[in-house]
N, C-alpha and C positions, 0 to 999 in steps of 0.2 A: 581583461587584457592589461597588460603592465604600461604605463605612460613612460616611453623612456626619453621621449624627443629631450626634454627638458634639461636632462642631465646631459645631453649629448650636446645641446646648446651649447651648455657652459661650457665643457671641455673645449668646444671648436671657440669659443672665444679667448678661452685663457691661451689656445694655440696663437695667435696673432702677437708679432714682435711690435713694438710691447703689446700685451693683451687689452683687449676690448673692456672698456666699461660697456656694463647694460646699457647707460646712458648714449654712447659713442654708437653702439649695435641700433636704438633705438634709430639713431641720426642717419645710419647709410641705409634703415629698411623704409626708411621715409622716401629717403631718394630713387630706390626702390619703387616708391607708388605705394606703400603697407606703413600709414601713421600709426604708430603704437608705440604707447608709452614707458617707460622705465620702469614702473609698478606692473605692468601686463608682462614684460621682460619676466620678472620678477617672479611673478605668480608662473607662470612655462615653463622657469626652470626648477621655481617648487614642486610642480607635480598637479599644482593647482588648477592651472587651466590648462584646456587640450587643444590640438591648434587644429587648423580645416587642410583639407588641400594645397587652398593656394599659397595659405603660409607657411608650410612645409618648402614649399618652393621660392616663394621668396625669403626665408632665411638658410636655403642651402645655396643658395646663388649668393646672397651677402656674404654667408660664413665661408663662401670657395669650399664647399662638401657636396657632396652627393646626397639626394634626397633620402635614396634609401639607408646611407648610413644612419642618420637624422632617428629612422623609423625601423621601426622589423622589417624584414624584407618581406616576409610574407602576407602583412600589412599592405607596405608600398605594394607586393604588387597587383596584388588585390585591388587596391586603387587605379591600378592602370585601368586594369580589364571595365572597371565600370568608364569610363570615360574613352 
């Protein structure tokens, strides 16, 4: 299965007037409740690391997106059904 969240990251951050540094994103998913750092940013929107549930959800609610954009739909909603 293809990891697409990561590219869909960036995109919803370069949307923000002015766009989001990784650094800036790392700082409102703090506030959030979800510490994570500017190299873990980094590596998500590389491809490199995969993200869980709940930080699907807490970077669609920083990023003002919808989860399932984030993810394949048929992914998200798969995820629903288990929870």
């Amino acid at each position: 299965m293809k990891n697409i969240v990561g590219k869909r990251v960036h995109d919803a951050r370069r949307k923000f007037k002015p766009p989001l540094s990784q650094e800036a994103l790392a700082a409102r998913l703090e506030l959030d409740g979800w510490k994570i750092s500017r190299g873990t940013l980094s590596k998500i929107e590389a491809g490199i690391r995969r993200v869980t549930d709940f930080e699907v959800m807490a970077l669609a609610r920083t990023l003002k997106v919808a989860p399932e954009w984030l993810m394949d739909k048929q992914l998200f909603e798969s995820m629903l059904k288990k929870h």
